[in-house]
N, C-alpha and C positions, 0 to 999 in steps of 0.2 A: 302598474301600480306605482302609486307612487311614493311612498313610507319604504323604508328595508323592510326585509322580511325579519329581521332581530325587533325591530322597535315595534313594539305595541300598538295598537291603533287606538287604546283607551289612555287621554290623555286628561290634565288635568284644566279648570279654565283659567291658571295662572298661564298655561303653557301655549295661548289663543295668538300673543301675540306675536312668538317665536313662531309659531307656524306661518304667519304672516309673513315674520322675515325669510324664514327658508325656503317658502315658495311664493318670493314676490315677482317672479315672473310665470305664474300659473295662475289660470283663471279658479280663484275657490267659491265653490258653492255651499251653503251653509244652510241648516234644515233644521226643524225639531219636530216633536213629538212623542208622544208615551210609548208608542209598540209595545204594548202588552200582547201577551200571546203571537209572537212575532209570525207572520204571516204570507203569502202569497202576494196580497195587496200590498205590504208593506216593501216587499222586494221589488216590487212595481214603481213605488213610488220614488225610494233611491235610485234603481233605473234610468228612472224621469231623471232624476235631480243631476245625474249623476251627466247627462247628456247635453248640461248647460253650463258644463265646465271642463278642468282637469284633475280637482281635488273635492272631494264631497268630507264635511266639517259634518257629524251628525249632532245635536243636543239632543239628549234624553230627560223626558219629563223627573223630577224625583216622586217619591210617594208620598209626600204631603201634597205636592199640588195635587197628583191625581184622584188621592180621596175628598179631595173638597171637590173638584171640576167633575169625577166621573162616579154614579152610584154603585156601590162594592166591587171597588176597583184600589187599586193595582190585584190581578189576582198573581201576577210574578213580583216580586221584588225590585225594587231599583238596581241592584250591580248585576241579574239573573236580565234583566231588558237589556241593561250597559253592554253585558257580555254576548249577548246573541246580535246584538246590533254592529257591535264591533268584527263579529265574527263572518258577516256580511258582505259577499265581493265588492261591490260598488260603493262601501264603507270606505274611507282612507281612517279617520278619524271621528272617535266620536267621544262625549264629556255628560257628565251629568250637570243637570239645570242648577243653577244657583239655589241656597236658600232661600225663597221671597217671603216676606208677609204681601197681601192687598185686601186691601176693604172690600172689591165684589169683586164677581165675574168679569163684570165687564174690563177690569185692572189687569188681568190674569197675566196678559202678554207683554206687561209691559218693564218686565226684566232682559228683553230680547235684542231692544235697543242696547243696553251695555252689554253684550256680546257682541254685537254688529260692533260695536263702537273697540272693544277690543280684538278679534277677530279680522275686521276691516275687509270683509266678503266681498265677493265683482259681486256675488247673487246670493240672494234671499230666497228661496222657492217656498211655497204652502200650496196646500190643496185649495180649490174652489169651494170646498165643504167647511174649512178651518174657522176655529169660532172667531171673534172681533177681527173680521177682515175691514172693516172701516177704520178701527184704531190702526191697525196693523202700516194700513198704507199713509194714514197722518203720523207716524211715527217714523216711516220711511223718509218724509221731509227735512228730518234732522239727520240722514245720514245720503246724501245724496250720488255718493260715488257708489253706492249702492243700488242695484236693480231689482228690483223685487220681480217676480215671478210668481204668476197664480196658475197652477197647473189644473186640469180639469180631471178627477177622477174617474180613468175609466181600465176595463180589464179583458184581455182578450173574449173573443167567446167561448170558449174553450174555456173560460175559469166562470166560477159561479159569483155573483154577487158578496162579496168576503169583504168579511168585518169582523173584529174582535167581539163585538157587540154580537152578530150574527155565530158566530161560533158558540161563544157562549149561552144564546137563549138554544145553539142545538143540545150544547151538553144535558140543559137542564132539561130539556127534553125526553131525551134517553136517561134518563139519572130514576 
């Protein structure tokens, strides 16, 4: 691991560029997403992310973005996601998203650039599923020390097809 075990892993995004300097001879990979309902998948995915470097940077959606992007959602809280996410082995570090406004969807992502641009990542990872994967990689152009990474989501067989989304239509099933 790479943090002490005194220092916290939930850091602030003032604090993007000092990790920068304290591990500028480690390769960091740098991720986001909501993880609501934090999951098997979701362990999967850090996993992934976490095997394309030395320090895995998480961003966590806040709960404004994800009540515009996802319908009756966050059903955890923004510091209740921070904290399970942070509490994550393959986690070094993780921050909650900026405040953004955007006019649509299709904008959603494009606060991610000023992380990269503070942070200064080897690697970018997202899923093959991740919504504006076209802006995503036109936006990669302005940060070119940067390698983006699209990872394909998949899960032993031994696990079930698992998704927040899918958990939840089981809740409401049994309910």
């Amino acid at each position: 691991m790479a943090r002490n075990l005194d220092e916290s892993a939930i850091v602030s995004i003032q604090d993007l560029p000092r990790l920068r300097k304290k591990y500028r001879n480690k390769r960091i990979v740098f991720c986001t997403g909501c993880f609501d309902l934090t999951h098997a998948g979701h362990v999967l995915f850090f996993e992934a992310c976490k095997k394309q470097g030395d320090l895995l940077v998480v961003c966590v959606s806040d709960d404004a973005l994800m009540r515009r992007y996802k319908k009756d959602r966050p059903i955890l809280s923004e510091q209740v996601r921070l904290k399970m996410v942070a509490s994550l082995k393959p986690v070094d570090y993780c921050f909650l998203q900026p405040k953004v406004s955007f006019a649509s969807l299709e904008h959603i992502n494009d606060w991610i650039g000023d992380m990269l641009a503070k942070l200064k990542p080897d690697v970018y990872v997202i899923n093959d599923d991740a919504n504006g994967i076209p802006r995503r990689k036109q936006m990669m152009k302005e940060h070119p020390d940067v390698m983006m990474r699209i990872l394909k989501r998949t899960a032993p067989k031994k696990f079930e097809n698992i998704s927040t989304s899918g958990i939840i239509e089981k809740i409401r099933k049994i309910a």
